[in-house]
PLY file of the C-alpha trace (Angstrom):
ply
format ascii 1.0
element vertex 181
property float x
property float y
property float z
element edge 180
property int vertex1
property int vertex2
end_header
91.86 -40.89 61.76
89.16 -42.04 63.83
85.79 -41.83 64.68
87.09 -40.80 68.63
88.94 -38.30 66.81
86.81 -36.74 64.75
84.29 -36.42 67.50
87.50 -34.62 69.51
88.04 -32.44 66.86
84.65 -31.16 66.58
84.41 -30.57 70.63
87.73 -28.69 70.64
85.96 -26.29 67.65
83.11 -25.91 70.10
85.77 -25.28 72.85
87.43 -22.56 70.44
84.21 -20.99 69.39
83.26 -20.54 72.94
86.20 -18.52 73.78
89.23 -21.28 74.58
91.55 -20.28 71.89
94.17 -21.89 72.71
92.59 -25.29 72.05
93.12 -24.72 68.43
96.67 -25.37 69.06
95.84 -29.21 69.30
93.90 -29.20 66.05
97.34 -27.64 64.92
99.77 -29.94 66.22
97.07 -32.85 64.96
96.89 -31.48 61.29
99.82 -29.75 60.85
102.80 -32.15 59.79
99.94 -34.07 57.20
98.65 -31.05 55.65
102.32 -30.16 55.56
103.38 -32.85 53.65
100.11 -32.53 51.12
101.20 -29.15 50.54
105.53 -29.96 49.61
103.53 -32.94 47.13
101.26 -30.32 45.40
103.50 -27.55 45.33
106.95 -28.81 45.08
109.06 -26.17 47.49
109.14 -26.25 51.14
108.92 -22.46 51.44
105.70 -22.80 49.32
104.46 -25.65 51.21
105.18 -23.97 54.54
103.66 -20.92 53.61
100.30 -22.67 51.90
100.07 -24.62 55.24
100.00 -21.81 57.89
97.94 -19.55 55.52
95.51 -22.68 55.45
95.47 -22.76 59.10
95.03 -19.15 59.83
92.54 -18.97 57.28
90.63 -22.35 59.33
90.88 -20.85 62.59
89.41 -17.48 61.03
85.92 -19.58 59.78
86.05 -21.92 62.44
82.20 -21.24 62.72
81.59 -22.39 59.08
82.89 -26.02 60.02
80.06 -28.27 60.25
80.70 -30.96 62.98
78.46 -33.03 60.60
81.64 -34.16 58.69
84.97 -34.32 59.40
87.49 -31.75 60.25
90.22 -33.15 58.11
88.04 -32.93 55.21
87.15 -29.16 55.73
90.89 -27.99 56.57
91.85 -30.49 53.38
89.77 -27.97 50.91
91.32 -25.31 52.75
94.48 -26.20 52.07
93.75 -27.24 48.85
92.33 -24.68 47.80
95.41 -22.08 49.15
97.53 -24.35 46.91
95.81 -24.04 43.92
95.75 -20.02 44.08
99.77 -20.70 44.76
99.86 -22.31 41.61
97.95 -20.09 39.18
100.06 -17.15 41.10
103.10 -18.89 39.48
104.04 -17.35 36.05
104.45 -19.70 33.32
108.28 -19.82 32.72
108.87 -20.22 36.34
110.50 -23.79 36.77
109.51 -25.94 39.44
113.32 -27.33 40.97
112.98 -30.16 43.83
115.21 -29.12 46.56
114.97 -32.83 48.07
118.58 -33.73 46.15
121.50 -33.40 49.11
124.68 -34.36 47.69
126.99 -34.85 50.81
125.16 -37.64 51.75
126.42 -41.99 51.41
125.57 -43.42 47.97
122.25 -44.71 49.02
121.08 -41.76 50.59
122.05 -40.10 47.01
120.42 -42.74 45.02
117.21 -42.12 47.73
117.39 -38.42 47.18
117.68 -39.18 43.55
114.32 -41.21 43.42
112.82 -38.49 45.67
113.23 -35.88 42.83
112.31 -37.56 40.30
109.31 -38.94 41.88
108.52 -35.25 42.97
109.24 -34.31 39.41
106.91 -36.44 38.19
104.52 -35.27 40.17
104.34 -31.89 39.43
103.67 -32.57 35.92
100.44 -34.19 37.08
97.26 -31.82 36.89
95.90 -30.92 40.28
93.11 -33.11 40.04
95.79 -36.58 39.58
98.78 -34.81 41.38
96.19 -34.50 44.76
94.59 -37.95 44.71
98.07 -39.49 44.62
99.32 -37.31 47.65
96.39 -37.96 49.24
96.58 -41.96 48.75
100.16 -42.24 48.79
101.71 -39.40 51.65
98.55 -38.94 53.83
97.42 -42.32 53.46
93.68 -41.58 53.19
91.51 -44.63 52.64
89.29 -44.02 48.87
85.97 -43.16 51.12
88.40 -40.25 53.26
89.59 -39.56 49.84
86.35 -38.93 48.45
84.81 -37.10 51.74
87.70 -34.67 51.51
87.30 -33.82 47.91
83.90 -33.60 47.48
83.64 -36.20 44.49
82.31 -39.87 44.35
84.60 -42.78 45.34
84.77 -43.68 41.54
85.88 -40.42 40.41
88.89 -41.08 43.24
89.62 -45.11 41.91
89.11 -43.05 38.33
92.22 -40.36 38.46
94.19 -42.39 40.94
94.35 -45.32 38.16
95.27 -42.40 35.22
97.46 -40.58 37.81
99.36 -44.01 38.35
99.36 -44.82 34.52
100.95 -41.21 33.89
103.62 -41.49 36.83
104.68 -44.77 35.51
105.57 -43.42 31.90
107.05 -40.65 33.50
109.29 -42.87 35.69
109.78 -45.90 34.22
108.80 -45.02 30.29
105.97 -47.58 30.92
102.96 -47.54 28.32
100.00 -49.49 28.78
98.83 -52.19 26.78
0 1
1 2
2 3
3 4
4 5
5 6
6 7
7 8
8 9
9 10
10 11
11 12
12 13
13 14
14 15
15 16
16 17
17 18
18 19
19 20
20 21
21 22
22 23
23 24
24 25
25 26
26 27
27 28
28 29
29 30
30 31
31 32
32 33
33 34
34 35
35 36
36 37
37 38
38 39
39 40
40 41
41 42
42 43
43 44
44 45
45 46
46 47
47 48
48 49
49 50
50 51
51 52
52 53
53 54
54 55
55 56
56 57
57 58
58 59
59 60
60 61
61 62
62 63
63 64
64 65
65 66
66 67
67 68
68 69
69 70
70 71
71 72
72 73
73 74
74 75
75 76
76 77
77 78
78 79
79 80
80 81
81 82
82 83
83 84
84 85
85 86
86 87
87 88
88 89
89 90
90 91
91 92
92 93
93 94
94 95
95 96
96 97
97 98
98 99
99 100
100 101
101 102
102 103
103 104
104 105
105 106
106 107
107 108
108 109
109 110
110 111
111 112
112 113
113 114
114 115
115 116
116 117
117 118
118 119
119 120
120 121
121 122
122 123
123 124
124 125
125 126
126 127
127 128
128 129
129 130
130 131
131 132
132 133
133 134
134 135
135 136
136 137
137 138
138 139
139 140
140 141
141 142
142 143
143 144
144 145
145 146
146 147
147 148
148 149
149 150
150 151
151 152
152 153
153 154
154 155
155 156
156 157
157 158
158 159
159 160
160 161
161 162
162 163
163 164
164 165
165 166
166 167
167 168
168 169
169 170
170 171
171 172
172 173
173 174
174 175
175 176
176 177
177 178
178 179
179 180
């Protein structure tokens, strides 16, 4: 995302708050498959995902005139969003287990095998707190750079570099049985 962008995204708030609507529609189509995608890594289930997504959207376009064109709109929609998914997961009761629906079976060996690493990559994931399982979507599915990273969350760079090394360490025991030194 760029600075062009960011300084679009802020003029088509203005646009919205001044009474073109419909110009939130290309803040939509812009955010929507990322924030998407964040959702399905945090949450584990499409519906979920789908559901945190367009309730994070709705609930943007409703406080629109809280954004402050100061930073950037990803950020503000990302705590949004992030924020909807962590009230989906403290909604969750306890005993309720978390299945990856990412597995399809009718597919050529290596699209099995793919589907298989999928799972248990999403598995491993979801055993991650919040604060790990977020900096790796983040890094790894939205590709956010450690300063977007940091802007988005509302912590320091270091923090970021801090739980995306222990996030990393903890997904590679969980995958590969690796222990550090």
């Amino acid at each position: 995302m760029t600075l062009t962008q960011d300084i679009d995204d802020a003029e088509i708030v203005t646009r919205c708050l001044a009474g073109e609507t419909a110009s939130f529609e290309t803040l939509v189509v812009r955010y929507q498959r990322v924030l998407f995608t964040v959702a399905l890594r945090m949450l584990g289930s499409r519906e979920e995902a789908r559901d945190a997504t367009q309730t994070a959207l709705l609930k943007a376009y409703e406080r629109l005139d809280t954004y402050d064109p100061k930073f950037r709109f990803f950020s503000w929609i990302y705590r949004i969003l992030t924020n909807e998914c962590l009230n989906v997961i403290r909604s969750r009761r306890p005993q309720e287990p978390v299945t990856p629906d990412l597995l399809v079976t009718t597919q050529p060996v290596d699209r099995l095998e793919e589907g298989q690493r999928r799972a248990a990559v999403q598995e491993a994931l979801l055993t991650l707190s919040p604060e790990y399982r977020e900096v790796v979507v983040l890094r790894h599915f939205a590709e956010l750079s450690y300063d977007e990273m940091a802007e988005a969350l509302g912590i320091p760079a270091k923090t970021v570099k801090s739980r995306l090394y222990s996030a990393r360490q903890q997904l590679g025991e969980r995958l590969l049985g690796w222990r550090p030194a």
